[in-house]
SEFI-423289 format. One record per residue (C-alpha): x, y, z. Coordinates in steps of 0.05 Angstrom, whole numbers, plus 5000, padded with zeros to 4 digits. Layout:
BEGIN
XYZ/...
***
This chain:
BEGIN
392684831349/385984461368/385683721391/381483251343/376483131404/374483841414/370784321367/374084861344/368185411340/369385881388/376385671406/381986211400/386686091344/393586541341/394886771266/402087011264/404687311199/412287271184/414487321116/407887221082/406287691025/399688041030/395387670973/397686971012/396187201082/389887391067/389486731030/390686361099/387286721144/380386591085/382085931092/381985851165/376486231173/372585531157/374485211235/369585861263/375385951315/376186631340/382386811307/388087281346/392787681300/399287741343/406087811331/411087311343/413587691410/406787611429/406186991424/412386791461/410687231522/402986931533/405686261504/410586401576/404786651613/399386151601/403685501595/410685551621/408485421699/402285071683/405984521653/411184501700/406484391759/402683831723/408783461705/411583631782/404483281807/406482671766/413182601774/411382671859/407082081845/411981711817/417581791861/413781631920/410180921880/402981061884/397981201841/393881881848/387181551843/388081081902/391181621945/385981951988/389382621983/386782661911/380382281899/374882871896/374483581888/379283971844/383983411865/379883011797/382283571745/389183511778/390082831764/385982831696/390683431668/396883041695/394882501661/393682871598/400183131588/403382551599/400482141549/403382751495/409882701470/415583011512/417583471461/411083791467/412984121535/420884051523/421784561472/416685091502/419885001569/427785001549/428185451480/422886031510/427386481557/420386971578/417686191604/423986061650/423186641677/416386451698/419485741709/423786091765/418986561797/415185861809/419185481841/421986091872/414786171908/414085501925/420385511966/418186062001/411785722025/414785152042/420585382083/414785782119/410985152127/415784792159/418485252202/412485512236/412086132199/404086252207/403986972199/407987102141/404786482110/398886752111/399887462099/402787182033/397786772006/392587432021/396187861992/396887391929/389087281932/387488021938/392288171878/389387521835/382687521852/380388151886/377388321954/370088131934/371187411912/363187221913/362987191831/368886871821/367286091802/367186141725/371385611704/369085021740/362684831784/361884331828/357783821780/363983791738/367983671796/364283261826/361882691771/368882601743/373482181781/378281621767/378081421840/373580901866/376081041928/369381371967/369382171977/368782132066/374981782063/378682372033/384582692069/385183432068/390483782017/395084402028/393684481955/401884751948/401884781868/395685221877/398685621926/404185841894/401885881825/397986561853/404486761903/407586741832/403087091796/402387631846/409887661851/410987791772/404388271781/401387861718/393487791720/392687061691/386087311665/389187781621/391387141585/384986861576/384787171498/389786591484/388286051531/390585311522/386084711545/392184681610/391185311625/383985441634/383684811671/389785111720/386585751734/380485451740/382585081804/385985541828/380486091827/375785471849/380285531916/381486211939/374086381912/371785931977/374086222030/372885592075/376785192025/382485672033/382685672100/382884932112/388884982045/392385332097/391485112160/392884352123/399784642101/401684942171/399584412219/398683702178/406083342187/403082832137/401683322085/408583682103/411082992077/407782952015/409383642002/416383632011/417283011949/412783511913/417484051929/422883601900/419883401847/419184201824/425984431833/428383841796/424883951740/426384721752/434184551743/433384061683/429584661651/435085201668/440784761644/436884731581/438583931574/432983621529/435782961543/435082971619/428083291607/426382681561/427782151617/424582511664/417982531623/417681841600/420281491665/414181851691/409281721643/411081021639/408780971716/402481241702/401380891643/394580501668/391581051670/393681481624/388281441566/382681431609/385482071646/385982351575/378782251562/376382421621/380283201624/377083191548/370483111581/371383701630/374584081570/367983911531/363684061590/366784801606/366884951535/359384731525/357385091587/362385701595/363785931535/361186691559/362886541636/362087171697/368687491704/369988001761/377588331762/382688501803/383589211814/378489561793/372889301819/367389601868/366889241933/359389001963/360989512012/361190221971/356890741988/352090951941/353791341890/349991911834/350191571771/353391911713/349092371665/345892021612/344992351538/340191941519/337391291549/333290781508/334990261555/330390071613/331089641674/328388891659/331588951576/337588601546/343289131569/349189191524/356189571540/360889851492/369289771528/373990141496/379090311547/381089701608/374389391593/376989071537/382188731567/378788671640/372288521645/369588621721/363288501711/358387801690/357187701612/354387241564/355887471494/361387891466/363888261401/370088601375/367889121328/367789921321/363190461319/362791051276/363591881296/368291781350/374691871372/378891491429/383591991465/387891951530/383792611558/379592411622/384192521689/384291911732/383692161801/381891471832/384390891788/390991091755/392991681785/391292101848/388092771870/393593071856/397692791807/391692461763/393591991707/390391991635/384791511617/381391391549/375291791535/370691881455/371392461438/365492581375/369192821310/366093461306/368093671375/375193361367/375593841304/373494411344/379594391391/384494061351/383194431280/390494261251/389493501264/382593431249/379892681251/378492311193/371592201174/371691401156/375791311215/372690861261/373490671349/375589901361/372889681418/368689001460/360788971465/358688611517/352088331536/350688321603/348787641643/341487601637/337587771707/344288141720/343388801687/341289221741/346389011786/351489211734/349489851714/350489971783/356289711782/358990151721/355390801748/361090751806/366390571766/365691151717/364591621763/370592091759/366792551702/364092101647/356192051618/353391511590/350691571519/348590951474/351790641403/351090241350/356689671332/359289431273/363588861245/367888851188/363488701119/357188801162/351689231121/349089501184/350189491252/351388771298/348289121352/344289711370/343790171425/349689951463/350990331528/357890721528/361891201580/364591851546/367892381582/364592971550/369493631552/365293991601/366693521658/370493691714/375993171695/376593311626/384093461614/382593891558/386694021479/392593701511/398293541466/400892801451/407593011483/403493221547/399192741550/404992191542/409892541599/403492431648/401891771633/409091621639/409691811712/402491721734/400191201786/394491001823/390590501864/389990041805/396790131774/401990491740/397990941677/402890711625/399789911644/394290231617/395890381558/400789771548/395689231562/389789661516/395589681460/397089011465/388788821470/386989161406/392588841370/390788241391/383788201370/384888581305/391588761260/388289401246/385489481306/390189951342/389290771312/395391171287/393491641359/394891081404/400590781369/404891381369/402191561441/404890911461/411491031424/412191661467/410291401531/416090851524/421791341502/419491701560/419891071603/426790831582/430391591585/428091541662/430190871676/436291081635/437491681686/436691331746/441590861727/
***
């Protein structure tokens, strides 16, 4: 759903079909097709588990923040705890739930079983840090909260600040109360969002396909803090040594497990009077904080639309040695030009590297395959996982001659268009990355009901069959019972394939190819009958 005060071009819209016949669903998604939102096919299962994922703790800390405020009987914007800074979008997106209806965040919360599970691991992590606050635990304090950056965010956290800049935190404020009388803030709800979400191993940015207004604004903040490292640092030092901020904390603390009970005994009414006593404390303020967290909705979607993303795990510190760069087939792009890149593995659901334009569409002649070894991502010299690789139809035909490919079949995939001024950095960038036996080569793209292609000469990765970690005419069975029990640096191989699965549907109901969907069939059997046997 969009709100009446933001555009909905560009926004992500969920189709789900249910019981729709064909002729009707086709009617509806014609029909929607007039909002220009960028519309995500999922099923309902789906939809529940990022619905969990991208709302379930986001609301629950917002509604914690305000429910703090009121128990202790000030107002946010007079506090000098939360008058500049990300401490603005705090308050603003507080204030912006609470002037919805309960039942907005009620039913999500209570009738979703994948959200209180998140619910849990929440306040579950915010326990942790604060028993380790207050009783002196520095180390393990802090070994925590790295280890939850490192997970989230990635050792090389210069190209991180995407969702929010300092001009938008900066010029919106409800406070009058002037910025050098500002106290510092452990920033706890921050904290342990990321000790969650390194605890449930989720990357948030996974999520971003489906984002809501809440959430973009909550990972925003807390990618604004452990992206400066000074910031961080003075987060945590706040939290271990301020007694006042202890304080605060601990009615914080409070106010999150209360809310975390009310939500686990499923009791609508008690989460009703919870909400409203709340919002009818913070009622001066609540429709100017609406408008104001519409303005910094407005600004980031006006000005972020294509934003820099760098990932998690498989990204290339500032500190890698040099590296050959892959073989090149052909090259018609040249240092200084517009520099286009073709995902169809990880890429398309992890994008480590800066962009400004993007397209979901498919090129022609190719083949996507589990083939390439994985040597340093998701497996290991010697057990190496299986990656994707294109495979051209005519060589796919030569070693698989009873399952040839079909001609009008077609690779689903992400173009990207590289930040401008950024393109040598990221060829680079990608030259280390694909370095365990691919090639580049260059593509044309095409959308659906295009006459030709979107976009033309579009760099790609293949792992041709003469490299060194080509895995060769493998069979489906084979190739499943590696991915299976494969694991590397970056993750278990059958995460892999899950979250590229699980892309593809969601940009496109036909997105995912007969190969991959029985592969990933496989792979799970083969996942469950070892679980099974271990129990």
């Amino acid at each position: 759903m969009h709100g009446p005060n933001i555009s909905t071009r560009g926004q992500p819209l969920a189709i789900i079909r249910v019981r729709s016949s064909d002729e009707h669903y086709e009617r509806a998604v014609h029909a929607l097709e007039a909002l220009e939102s960028r519309m995500i096919f999922l099923t309902y299962e789906e939809h529940d588990r990022i619905t969990a994922d991208t709302q379930a703790a986001t609301h629950l800390s917002f509604i914690s923040l305000g429910t703090a405020w009121s128990l202790q009987g000030y107002h946010p914007w007079l506090n000098p705890q939360f008058i500049s800074g990300i401490n603005n979008v705090k308050v603003a997106m507080a204030l912006r739930i609470y002037a919805s209806k309960w039942h907005v965040y009620a039913g999500l919360a209570i009738m979703n079983p994948l959200a209180k599970r998140q619910i849990s691991c929440y306040v579950e992590s915010m326990t942790t840090l604060y028993k380790w606050m207050v009783a002196g635990n520095r180390q393990e304090f802090r070994t925590l909260i790295h280890d939850a950056a490192d997970f989230v965010f990635g050792r090389d956290r210069s190209h991180k600040k995407i969702m929010l800049d300092d001009d938008v935190l900066q010029q919106l404020s409800l406070s009058q109360v002037p910025d050098e009388m500002s106290r510092p803030n452990s920033h706890l709800s921050l904290l342990s969002a990321a000790v969650c979400w390194y605890k449930m191993r989720m990357s948030p940015y996974d999520n971003l396909v489906c984002q809501t207004p809440p959430f973009r604004m909550w990972l925003g903040i807390v990618e604004y803090l452990f992206c400066d490292h000074e910031m961080l640092e003075q987060s945590i030092e706040t939290a271990l040594e301020d007694r006042y901020t202890q304080a605060e904390d601990l009615v914080f603390y409070t106010a999150v497990t209360g809310w975390g009970q009310c939500i686990e005994l499923g009791s609508f009414d008690g989460y009703r009077e919870r909400f409203e006593k709340t919002a009818e404390f913070l009622r001066p303020k609540l429709e100017q904080g609406k408008d104001l967290s519409t303005m910094i909705l407005k600004k980031l979607t006006n000005g972020e639309a294509q934003a820099s993303r760098m990932t998690v795990s498989e990204t290339v510190s500032a500190q890698s040695p040099a590296v050959a760069a892959p073989t090149a087939v052909n090259t018609p792009w040249e240092d200084g030009q517009p520099l286009w890149v073709f995902g169809y593995g990880s890429i398309i659901y992890r994008v480590d590297f800066p962009i400004e334009d993007q397209v979901f569409g498919y090129i022609h002649s190719h083949k996507r395959a589990f083939l390439q070894k994985s040597h340093d991502h998701r497996g290991t010299p010697t057990r190496p996982g299986r990656v994707c690789t294109l495979i051209p139809h005519t060589e796919w035909n030569s070693m698989f001659p009873r399952d040839p490919a079909d001609p009008d079949a077609v690779c689903w995939g992400m173009a990207y268009k590289v930040q401008s001024g950024m393109e040598q950095q990221v060829k680079q960038h990608l030259d280390f990355r694909e370095k365990d036996g691919y090639t580049e080569d260059f593509v044309d793209v095409f959308v659906e009901q295009s006459e030709g292609p979107v976009v033309q000469k579009v760099l790609v990765y293949v792992g041709v069959s003469d490299n060194p970690s080509f895995a060769g005419p493998s069979t489906l069975d084979e190739t499943a019972r590696v991915i299976a029990g494969a694991e590397g640096p970056s993750g278990t191989n059958r995460e892999y394939l899950f979250k590229l699965c699980d892309s593809l549907r969601l940009h496109h109901p036909r997105a995912l190819d007969p190969y991959l969907a029985e592969l990933e069939t496989l792979v799970r059997m083969y996942v469950a009958s070892d679980k099974h046997a271990l129990q």
